[in-house]
MARZA-68917 format. One record per atom (N, C-alpha, C): residue in one letter; x, y, z. Coordinates in steps of 0.02 Angstrom, whole numbers, plus 50000, padded with zeros to 5 digits. Example, Ala and Ser with C-alpha at 12.3 -4.5 7.8 and 13.67 -1.06 7.14 Angstrom:
% MARZA-68917
A506604971650390A506154977550390A506604983550390S506424988850354S506844994750357S506455000250394
% end
This chain:
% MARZA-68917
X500424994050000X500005000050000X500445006250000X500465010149960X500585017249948X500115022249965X500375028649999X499925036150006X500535039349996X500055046049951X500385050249942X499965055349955X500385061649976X500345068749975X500845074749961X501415070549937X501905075549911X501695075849832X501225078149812X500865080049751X500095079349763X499635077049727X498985074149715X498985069049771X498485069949826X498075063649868X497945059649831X498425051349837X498155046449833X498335041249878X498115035649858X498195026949890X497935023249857X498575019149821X498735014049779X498645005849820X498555002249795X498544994649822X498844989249764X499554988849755X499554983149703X499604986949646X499654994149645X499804998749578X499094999849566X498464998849607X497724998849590X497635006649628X497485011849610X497295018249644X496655017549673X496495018149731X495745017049786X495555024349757X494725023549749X494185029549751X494375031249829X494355039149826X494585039049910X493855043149938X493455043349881X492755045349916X492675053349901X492025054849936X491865063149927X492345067349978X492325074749947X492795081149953X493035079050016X492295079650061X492565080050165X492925073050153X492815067550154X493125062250146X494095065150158X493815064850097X494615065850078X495195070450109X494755076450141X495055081750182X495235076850255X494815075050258X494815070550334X495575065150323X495715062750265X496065059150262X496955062850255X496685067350217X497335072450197X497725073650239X497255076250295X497555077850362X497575074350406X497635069950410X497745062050433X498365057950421X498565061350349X498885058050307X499875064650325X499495069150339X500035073850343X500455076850385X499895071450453X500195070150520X500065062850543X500455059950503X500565050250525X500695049650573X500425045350614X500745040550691X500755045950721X500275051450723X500325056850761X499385057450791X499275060050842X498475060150859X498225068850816X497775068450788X497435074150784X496765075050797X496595078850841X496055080450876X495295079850816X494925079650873X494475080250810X494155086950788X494205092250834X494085099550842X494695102450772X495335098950769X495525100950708X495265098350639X495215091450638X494615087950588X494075091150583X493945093850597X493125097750609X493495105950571X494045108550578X494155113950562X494245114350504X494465107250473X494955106750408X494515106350366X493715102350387X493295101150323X492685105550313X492835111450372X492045115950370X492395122650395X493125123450410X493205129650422X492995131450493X492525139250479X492385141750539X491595141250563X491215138250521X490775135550496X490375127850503X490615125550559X490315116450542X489685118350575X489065110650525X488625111850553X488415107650632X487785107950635X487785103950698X487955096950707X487845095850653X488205087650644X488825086850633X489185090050639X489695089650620X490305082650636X490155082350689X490405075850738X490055069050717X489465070250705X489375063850680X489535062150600X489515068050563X489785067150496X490455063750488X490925068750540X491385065950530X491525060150553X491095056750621X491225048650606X491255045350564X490695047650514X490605043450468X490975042950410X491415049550407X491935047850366X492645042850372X492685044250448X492995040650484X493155033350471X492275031550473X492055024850467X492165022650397X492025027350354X492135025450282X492745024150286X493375028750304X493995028250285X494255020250309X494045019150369X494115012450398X493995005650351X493245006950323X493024999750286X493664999350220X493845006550194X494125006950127X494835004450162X494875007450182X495745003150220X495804996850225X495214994350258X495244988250282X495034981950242X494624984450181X494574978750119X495094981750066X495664983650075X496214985050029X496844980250075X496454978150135X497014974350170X497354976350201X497364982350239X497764986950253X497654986550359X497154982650371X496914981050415X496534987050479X496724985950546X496324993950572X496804997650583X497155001150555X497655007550576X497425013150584X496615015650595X496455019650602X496035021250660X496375022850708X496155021850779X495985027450818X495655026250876X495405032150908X495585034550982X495725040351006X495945039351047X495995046451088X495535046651147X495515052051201X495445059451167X494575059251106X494625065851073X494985066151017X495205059750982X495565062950922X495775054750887X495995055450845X496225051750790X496965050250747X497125044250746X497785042550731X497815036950678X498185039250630X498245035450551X499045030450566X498895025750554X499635021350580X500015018650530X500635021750502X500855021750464X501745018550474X501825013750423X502545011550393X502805016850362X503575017450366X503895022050329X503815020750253X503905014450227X503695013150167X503155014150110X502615015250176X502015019050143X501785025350126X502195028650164X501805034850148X502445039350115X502345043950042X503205047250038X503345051050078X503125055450126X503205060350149X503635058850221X503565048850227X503985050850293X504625047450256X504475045650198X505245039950163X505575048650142X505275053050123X505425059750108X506185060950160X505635060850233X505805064650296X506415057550317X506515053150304X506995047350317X507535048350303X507505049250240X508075049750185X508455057750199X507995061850215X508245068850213X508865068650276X508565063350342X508835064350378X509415059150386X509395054450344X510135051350339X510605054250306X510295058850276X510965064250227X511265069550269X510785071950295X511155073950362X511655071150428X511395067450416X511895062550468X512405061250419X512785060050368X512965059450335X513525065850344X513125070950319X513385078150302X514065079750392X513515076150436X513725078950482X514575074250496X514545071250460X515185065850482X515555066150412X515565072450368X516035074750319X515895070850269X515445066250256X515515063250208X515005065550119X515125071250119X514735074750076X514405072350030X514855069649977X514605065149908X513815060349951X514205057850001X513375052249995X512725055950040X512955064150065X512625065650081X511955067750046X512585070549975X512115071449925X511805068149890X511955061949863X511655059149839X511185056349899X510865056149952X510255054749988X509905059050000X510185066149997X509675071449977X509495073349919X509705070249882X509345070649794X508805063249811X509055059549831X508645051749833X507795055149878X508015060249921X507375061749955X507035066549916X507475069349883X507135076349844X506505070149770X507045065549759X506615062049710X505995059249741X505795059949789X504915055349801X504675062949808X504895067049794X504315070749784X504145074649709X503365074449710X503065072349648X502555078649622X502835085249655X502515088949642X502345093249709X501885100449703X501665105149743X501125099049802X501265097749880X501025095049904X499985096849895X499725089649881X499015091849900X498845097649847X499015098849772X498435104149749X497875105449744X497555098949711X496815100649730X496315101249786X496695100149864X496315103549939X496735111049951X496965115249892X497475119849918X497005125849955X496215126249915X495805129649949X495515130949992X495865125650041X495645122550111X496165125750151X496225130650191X496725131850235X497295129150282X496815124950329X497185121650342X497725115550308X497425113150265X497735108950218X498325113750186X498065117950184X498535122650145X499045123650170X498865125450248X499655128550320X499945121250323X499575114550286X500225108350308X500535108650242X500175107750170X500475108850127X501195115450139X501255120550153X501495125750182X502215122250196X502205117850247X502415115250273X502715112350242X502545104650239X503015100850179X503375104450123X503165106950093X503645113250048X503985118350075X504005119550127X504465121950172X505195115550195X504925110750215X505555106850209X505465105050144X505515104450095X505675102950024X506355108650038X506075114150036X506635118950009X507095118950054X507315115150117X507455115250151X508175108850145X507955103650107X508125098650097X508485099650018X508145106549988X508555107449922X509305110949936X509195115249985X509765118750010X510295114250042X509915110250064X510575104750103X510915099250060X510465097949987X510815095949931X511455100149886X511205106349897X511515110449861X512195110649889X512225112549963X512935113050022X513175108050002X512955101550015X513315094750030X513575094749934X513165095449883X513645095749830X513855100049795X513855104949852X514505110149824X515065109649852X515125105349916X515645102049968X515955095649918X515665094449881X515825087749827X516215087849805X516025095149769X516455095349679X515895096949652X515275095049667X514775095549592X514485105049572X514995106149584X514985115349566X514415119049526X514605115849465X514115118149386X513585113649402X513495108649419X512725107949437X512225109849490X512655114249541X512485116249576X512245124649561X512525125549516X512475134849498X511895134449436X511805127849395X511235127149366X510605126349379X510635120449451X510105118249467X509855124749493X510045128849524X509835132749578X509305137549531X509395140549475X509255145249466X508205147749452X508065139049409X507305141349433X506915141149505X507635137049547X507345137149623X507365143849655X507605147249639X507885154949665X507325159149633X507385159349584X506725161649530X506055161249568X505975155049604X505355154349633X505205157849673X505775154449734X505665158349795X506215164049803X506255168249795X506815176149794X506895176049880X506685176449912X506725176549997X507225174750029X507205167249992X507565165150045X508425164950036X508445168250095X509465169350090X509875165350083X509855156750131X510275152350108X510345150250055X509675149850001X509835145849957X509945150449891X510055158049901X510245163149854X511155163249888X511245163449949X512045159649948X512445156249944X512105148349920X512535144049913X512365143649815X511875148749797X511855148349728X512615153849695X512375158849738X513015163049737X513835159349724X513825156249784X514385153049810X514665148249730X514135142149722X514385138649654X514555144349596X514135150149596X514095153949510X514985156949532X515135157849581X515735160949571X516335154849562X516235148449596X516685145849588X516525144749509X516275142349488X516015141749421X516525145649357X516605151849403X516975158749360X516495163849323X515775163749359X515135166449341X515105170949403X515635175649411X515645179949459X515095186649450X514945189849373X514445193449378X513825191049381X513625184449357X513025183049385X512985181849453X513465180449495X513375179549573X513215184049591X513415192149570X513425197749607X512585199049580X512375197549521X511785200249493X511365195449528X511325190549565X510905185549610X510775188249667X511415192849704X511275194849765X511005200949758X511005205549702X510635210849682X509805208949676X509655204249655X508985200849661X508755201749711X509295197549732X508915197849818X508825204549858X509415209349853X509265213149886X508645217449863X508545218949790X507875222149773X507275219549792X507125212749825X506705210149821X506425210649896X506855210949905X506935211750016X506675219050007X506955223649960X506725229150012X506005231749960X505835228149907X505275228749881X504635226349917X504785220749946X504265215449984X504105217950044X504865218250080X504545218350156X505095225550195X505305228850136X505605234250163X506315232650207X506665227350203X507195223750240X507865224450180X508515223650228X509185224750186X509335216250179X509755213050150X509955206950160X510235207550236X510415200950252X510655199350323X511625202150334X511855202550363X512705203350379X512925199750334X512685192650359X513125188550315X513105187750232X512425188750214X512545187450147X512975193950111X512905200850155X513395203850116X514105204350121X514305200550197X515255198550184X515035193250146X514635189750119X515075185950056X514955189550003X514275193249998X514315198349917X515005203249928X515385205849967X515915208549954X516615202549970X516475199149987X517115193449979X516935194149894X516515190449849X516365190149801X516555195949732X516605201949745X516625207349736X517225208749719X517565205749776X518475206849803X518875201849782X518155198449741X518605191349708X519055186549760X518765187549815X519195182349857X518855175949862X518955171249860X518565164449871X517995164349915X517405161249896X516895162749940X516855153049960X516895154150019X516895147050031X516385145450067X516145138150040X515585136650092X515455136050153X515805135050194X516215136150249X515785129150297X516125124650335X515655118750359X515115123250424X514645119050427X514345119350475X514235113550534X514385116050579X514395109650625X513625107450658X512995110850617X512235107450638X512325102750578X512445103650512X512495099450441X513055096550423X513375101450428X514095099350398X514055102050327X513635108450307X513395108650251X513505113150235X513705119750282X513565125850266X513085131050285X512495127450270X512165132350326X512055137150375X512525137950402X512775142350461X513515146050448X513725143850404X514515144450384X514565153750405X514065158850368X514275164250348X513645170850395X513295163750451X512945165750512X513485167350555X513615173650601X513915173050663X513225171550719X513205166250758X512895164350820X513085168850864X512295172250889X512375176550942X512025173551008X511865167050993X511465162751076X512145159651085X511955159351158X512545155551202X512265145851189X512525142551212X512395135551153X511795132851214X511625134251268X511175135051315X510855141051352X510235143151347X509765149251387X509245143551404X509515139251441X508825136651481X508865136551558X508335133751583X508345135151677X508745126251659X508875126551722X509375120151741X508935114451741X509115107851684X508745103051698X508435099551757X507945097051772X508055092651838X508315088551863X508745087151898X509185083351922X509005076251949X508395076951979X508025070251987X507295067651911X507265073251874X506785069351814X506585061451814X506015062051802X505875055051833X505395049751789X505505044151743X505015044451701X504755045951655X504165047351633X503935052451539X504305048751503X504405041051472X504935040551438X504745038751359X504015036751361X503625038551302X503465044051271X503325048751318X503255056051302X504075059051276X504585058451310X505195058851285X505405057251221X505145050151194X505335049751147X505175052751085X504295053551114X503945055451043X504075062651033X504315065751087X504485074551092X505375074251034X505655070151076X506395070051038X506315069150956X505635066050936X505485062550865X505375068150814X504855071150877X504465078250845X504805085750834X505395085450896X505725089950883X506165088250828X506305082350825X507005082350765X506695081950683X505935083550682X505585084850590X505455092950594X505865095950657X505635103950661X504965106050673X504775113550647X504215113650662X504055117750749X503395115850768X503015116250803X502795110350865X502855111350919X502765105950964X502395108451012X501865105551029X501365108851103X501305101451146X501495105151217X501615099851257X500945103151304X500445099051292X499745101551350X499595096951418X499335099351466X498995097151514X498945101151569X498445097851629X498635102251682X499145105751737X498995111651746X499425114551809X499805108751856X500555109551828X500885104651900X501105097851874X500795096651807X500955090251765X501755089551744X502015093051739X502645093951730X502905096651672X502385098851632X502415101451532X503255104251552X503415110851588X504105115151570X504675108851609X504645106151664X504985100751657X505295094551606X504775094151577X505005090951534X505165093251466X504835100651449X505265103151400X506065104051394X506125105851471X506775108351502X507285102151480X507015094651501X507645090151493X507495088151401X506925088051370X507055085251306X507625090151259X507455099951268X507715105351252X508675102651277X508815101551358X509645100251344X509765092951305X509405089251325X509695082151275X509955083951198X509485090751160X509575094251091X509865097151098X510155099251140X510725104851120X511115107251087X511565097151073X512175099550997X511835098550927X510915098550947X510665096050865X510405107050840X510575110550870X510465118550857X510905120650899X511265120450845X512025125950849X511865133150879X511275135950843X511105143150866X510795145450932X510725139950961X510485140651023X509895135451034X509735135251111X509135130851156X508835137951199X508485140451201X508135145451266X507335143651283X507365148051328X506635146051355X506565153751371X505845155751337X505585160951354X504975161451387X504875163151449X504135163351494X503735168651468X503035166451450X502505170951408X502245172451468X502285171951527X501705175951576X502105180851610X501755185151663X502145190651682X502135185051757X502385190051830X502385185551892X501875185251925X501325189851896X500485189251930X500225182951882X500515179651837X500045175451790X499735177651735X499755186751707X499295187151671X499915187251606X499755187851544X499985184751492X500465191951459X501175187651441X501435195951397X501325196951318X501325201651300X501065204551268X501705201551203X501385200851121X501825198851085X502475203451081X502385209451083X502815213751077X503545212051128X503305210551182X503805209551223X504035203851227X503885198651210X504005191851192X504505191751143X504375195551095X504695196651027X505415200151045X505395205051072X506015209651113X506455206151124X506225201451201X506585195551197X506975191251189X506535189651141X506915185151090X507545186551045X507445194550994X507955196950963X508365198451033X508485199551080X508815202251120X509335195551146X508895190551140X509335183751168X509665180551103X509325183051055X509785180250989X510285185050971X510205190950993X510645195450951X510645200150893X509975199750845X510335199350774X510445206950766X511015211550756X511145217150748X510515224150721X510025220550666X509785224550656X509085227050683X509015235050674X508355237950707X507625233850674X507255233750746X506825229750718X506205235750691X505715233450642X505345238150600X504815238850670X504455245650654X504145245550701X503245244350689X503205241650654X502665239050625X502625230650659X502265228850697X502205221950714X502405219250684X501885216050627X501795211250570X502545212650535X502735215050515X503475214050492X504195212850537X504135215850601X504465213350666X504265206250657X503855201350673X503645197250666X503925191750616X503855195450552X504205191850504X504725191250511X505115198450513X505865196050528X506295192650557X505915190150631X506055184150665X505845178550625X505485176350605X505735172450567X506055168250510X506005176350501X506495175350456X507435172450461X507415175550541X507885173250583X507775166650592X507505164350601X507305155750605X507495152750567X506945153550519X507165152050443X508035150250424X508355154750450X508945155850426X509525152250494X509335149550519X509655147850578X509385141550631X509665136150645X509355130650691X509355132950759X508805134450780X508665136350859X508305131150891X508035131550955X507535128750974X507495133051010X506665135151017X506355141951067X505785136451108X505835138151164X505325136351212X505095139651237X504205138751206X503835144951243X503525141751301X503545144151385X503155141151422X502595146351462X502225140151469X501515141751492X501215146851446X500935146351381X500745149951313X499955150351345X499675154751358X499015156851388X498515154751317X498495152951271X498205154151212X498625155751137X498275153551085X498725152750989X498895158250988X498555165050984X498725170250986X499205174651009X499405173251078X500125175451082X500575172151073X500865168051042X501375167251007X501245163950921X500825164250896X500725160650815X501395163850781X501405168650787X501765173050742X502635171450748X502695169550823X503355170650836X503545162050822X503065157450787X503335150250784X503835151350703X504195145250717X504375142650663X504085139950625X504125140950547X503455137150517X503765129650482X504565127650482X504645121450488X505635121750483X505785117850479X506405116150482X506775122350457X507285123450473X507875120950535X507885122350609X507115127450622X507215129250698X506635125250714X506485126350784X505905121250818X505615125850868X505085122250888X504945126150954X504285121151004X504485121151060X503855117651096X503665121451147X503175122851152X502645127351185X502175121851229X502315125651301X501975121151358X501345127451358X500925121551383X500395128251385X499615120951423X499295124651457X498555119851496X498185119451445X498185121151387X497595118751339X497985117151288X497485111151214X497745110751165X498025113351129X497945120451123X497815126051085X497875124051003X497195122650986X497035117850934X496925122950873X496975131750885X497035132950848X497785137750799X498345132550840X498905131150828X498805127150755X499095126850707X498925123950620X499715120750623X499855113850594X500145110650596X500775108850657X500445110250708X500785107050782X500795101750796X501235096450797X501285090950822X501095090750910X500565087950917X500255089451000X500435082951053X500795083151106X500635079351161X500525080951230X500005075251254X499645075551304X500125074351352X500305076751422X500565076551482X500235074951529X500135069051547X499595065451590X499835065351663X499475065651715X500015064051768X500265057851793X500735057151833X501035051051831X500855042951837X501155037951813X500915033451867X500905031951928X500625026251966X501015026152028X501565023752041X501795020451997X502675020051996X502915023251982X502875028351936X503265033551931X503035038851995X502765040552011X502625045652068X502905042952133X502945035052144X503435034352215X503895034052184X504215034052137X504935034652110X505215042252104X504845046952105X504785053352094X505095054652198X504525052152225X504565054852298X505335051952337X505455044752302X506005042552315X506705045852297X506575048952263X507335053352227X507375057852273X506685060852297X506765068352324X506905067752394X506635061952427X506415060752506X507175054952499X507205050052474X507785046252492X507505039552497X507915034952454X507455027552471X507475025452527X507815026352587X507765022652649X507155024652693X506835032552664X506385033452719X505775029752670X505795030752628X505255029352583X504915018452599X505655016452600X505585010952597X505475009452682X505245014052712X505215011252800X504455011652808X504245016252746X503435016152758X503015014852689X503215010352652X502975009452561X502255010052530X501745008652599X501355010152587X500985018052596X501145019752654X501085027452649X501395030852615X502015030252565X502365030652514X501745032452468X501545027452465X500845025252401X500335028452405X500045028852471X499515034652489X499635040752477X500275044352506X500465052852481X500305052252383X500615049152366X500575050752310X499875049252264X499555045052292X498855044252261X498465049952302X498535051452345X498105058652367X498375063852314X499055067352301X499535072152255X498945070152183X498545065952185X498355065252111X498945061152068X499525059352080X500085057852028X500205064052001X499955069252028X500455075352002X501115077952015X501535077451982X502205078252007X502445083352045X502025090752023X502105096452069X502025094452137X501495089852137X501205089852227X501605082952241X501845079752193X502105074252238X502945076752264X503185082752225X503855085752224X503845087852297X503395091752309X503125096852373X503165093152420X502855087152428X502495083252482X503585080252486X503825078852457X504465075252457X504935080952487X504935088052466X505275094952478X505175093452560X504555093752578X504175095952651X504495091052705X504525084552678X504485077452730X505385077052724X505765080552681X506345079452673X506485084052737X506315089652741X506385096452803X506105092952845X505485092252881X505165088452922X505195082552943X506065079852971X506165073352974X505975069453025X505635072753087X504985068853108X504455067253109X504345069453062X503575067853026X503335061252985X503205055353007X503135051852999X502475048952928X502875046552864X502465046352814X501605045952819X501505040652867X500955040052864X500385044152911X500825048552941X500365055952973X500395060752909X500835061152871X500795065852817X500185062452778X500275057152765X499565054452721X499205054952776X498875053852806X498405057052867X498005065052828X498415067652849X498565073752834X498365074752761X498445073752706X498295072952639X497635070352617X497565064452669X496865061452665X496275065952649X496225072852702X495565076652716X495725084352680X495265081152617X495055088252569X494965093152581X494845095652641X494645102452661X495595106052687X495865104152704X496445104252710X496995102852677X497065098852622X497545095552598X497875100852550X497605106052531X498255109852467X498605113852528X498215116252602X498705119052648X499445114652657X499175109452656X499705103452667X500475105952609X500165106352553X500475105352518X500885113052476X501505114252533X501895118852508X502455119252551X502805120952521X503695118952535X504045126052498X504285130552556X504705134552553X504155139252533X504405141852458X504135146152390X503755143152353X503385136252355X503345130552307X502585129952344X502005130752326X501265130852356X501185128852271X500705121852302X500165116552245X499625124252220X499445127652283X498815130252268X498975137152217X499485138152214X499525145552178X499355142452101X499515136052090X499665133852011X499405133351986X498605129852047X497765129652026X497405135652028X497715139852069X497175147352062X497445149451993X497935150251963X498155152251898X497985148751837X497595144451877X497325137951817X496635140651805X496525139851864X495835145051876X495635150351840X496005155651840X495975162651810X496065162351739X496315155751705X496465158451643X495535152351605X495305152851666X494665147951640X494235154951623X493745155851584X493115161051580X492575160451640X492295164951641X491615164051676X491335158951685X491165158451614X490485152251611X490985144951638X491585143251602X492015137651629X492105137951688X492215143951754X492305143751829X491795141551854X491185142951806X490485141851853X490205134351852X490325132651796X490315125951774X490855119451812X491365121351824X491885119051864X491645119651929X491415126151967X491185125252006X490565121552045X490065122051988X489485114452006X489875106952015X490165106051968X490755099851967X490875099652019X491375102752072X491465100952121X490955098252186X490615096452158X489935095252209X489825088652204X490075086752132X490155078552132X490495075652203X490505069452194X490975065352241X491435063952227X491945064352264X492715065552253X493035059852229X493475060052168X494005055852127X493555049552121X492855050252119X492565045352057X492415047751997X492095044651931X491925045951864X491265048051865X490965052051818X490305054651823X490025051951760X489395053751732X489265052751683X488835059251645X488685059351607X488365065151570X487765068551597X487415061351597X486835062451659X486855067051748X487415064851744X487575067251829X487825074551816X488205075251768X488655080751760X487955086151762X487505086351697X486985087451680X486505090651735X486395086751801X485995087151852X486495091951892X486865091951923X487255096851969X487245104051914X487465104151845X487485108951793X487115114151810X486535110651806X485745113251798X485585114151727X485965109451666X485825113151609X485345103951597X485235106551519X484955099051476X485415096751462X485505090651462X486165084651415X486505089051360X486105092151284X486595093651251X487045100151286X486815104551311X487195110051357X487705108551393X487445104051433X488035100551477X488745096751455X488525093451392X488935090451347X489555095451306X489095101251296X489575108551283X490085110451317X489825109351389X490115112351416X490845107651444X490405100451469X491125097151456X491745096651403X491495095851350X491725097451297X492395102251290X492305109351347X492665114051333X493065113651392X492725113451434X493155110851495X493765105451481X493565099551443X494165094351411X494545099251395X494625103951339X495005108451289X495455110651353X495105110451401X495665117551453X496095112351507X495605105551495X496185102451533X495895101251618X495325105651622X495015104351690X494635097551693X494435095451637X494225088751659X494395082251595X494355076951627X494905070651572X494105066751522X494415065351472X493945063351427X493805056951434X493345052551397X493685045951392X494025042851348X494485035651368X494895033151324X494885031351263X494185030351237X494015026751194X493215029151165X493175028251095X492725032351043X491905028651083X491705031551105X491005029851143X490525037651129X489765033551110X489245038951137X489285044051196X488945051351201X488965055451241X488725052951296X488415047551310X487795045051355X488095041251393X488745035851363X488915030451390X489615031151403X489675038151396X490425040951409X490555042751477X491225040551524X491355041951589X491705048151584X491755054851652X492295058351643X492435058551708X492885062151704X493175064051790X493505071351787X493615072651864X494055078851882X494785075951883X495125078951875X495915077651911X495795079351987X496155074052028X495935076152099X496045082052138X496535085452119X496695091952135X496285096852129X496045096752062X495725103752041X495145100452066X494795096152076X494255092652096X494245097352179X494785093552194X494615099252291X494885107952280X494935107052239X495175117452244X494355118152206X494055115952170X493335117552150X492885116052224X493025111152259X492715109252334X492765115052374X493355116252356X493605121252404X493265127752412X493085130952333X492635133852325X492165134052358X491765128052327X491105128852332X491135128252422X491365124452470X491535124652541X491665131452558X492105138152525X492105144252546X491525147552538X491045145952482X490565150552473X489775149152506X489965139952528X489285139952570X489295143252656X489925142652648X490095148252723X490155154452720X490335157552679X489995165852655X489465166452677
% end
């Protein structure tokens, strides 16, 4: 079985092309298809085939496309790879099947390649990747936006992967095919600087020194026609190396080995992050698939609730990458120290300020804006945005795909993020959470009381914040005997007092969780808490405490999931026969509430 989307949507069986069904059909699949072995929500499925616009059915339509896509898969032999899972949907894919990841395979063994000097075969595996692709990704859904921002995408690493052909065989010898090939690629896109300098770079070795100079004249008319911008530093010490007739050399890069960076001076220090954790504990699935996601570039959102550990674990996947972005690793905090959110402008500041890049920024947003990424664009970073209040303050400042990255922690999906690779941050198990308390507290005390061990941390919820705290506290408090602390943890009306150590209070993390909920979500959260504590509810129940009708109530859970205040279920079930729950935490800070206000 074959799919493609590096040209025209299809899927072949045996060289036989499958009917892939009507328009939505196919959108549903596209984008399915354009994030493999990856989950996509269904709130983005829903965006991709109706816009801003779905009707009320929308959810059930799209089951049914769902369902279609399933039977057609599955009498082509292809069996169930199309699975469901906690709100969203996942297409399960072999590298062999689909081009776009034999694309993304190949691109990245040439790199590995590049990076260990061995140029010639670098290039020839970045021509081998450049060959499966078969055209402008997806033309006929181009009218579809979203389809469009992944298409976007994939042709963003295309050109990305042309430039790293070009380095690696101009590092070869292959000179004159390099100063040929380039020129309707340049033609296309005029923008972009690397690959108007390594075109440069061949036309002069070539002995096509006035067309080199007449290439970077292109460019520069085109920069300040478009977006009112000069070329960068570097491309003009090589247009006057060039000029001066001195050898313009490709110069290695130590992210590629390609060049890329050769004629960048790096103004990040090779780390701007807070200090890993020293005890990290666990996440090792989540680790991997973050390390997977960061290394295809792009966009990464790490969601869940307050205390789950999202900037923790950005923190250790961000140093493990360190020598894979030469230009830097940082972490930039989007909130101010009251919690409320900063403003793009200053985010942006920032950023040029921690990168460096010499020139004044325009004072027009939207072109400030660009110019960072244009900085991106032009340079392997990784930016970590944490705790992102919402898409809107930062859309602008992402990378839109390779060579820089970025993962953004943040309490909601923020689903209207367009080609983000998303994972969920669940809280721990219970092996991982007494393994968590054991690092912090010490295995000998831990192991003198294993089961009150077990209790602290199943009261904490398996949240790592509160199981950190409860380990901080009992480490200071060395007569305090585990199982009075679980005592102590046991009774809801008390237990977030319990839980703070030094500067480090569970409860500040949930009131800030709180505040970034709306009205109608606090009020709604707040009936919730009236349930009975750390069991499952059902629609019906939710419904009755609400005070609304089933479909209302269903809304409202619905949005509540999005924010992370309450857990979905595992598996594709009716609204009726669906379980949910609180996280136990926010479950007693909503108690807590409603307990302060019947005593008012």
């Amino acid at each position: 079985m074959r799919f493609s989307v590096l040209g025209p949507l299809t899927v072949e069986v045996s060289g036989r092309t499958l009917p892939l069904g009507p328009l939505k059909q196919r959108l549903v699949l596209a984008l399915l298809l354009c994030r493999p072995n990856t989950l996509v929500s269904v709130d983005l499925l829903t965006e991709a085939v109706w816009q801003e616009e779905p009707p009320r059915t929308a959810r059930k339509n799209l089951q049914v496309y769902i369902s279609a896509l399933r039977k057609l898969l599955c009498e082509a032999g292809a069996g169930n790879r199309l699975v469901h899972r906690t709100g969203s949907y996942l297409l399960q894919l072999a590298e062999p099947e689909l081009d776009a990841l034999r694309f993304r395979t190949l691109a990245r063994s040439g790199r590995e390649a590049a990076v260990n000097g061995t140029f010639g075969t670098a290039a020839r595996l970045f021509r081998q990747s450049l060959d499966v692709w078969s055209g402008p990704p997806l033309p006929e859904l181009s009218r579809f936006p979203l389809i469009q921002a992944e298409a976007d995408r994939l042709t963003n690493r295309y050109l990305g992967v042309c430039e790293d052909w070009a380095e690696a065989a101009l590092e070869s010898g292959q000179t004159r095919e390099v100063a040929d090939t380039l020129a309707d690629l340049v033609e296309q896109h005029p923008s972009r600087e690397r690959l108007t300098a390594v075109q440069m770079t061949a036309l002069h070795r070539s002995g096509r020194q006035s067309e080199a100079l007449a290439a970077y004249d292109g460019l520069r008319q085109h920069l300040s026609r478009e977006l009112g911008l000069a070329p960068s530093q570097a491309l003009e010490t090589l247009y006057r190396a060039i000029l001066g007739g001195k050898e313009a050399g490709s110069g290695n890069s130590s992210s590629t080995g390609t060049g890329r960076h050769a004629d960048h001076p790096r103004h990040v220090a090779a780390t701007l992050l807070p200090p890993d954790t020293p005890d990290f504990t666990g996440r090792r699935d989540q680790v991997r698939e973050l390390l997977e996601a960061v290394a295809r570039g792009g966009r990464v959102v790490l969601a869940g609730p307050p205390g789950v550990g999202k900037t923790a674990l950005a923190v250790h996947v961000a140093h493990r990458l360190g020598e894979e972005f030469p230009d830097g690793t940082l972490l930039v905090r989007t909130r101010e120290e009251d919690g409320s959110p900063r403003t793009g402008a200053s985010l942006l500041a920032e950023l040029r300020r921690l990168t460096g890049p010499a020139d004044r920024m325009p004072d027009d947003a939207e072109q400030a804006a660009a110019l960072w990424r244009a900085w991106l664009a032009d340079h392997k970073a990784l930016i970590v945005f944490d705790d992102v209040l919402d898409e809107a303050g930062v859309r602008s400042l992402l990378p839109v795909a390779e060579p820089s990255a970025a993962i953004v922690t943040a309490r909601t999906q923020l689903a209207g993020l367009a080609s983000a690779h998303r994972i969920e941050v669940p809280p721990y198990s219970a092996a991982e959470a007494v393994e968590l308390l054991t690092r912090v507290l010490g295995l000998g005390r831990v192991r003198s009381d294993q089961a009150a061990a077990e209790q602290i941390v199943a009261h904490c919820g398996m949240l790592p914040l509160a199981v950190r705290v409860s380990g901080l506290k009992l480490a200071v408090l060395r007569h305090l005997p585990l199982s009075e602390f679980a005592a102590r943890l046991a009774d809801p009306l008390t237990m977030l007092d319990e839980l703070v150590a030094g500067d480090i209070a569970v409860r500040h993390h949930l009131t800030n969780g709180w505040h970034d909920l709306d009205e109608a979500e606090r009020s709604a959260l707040h009936r919730l808490g009236l349930l009975p504590l750390s069991q499952t509810f059902t629609l019906d129940e939710a419904a009755a405490v609400l005070g609304s009708p089933p479909g209302v109530a269903l809304r409202q859970l619905e949005r509540l999931i999005e924010t992370g205040a309450v857990t979905s279920p595992l598996s594709e079930v009716t609204a009726h026969t669906a379980l949910y729950a609180l996280p136990r935490l926010t479950h007693i800070y909503a108690r807590g509430l409603v307990a302060r206000d019947l005593a008012g």
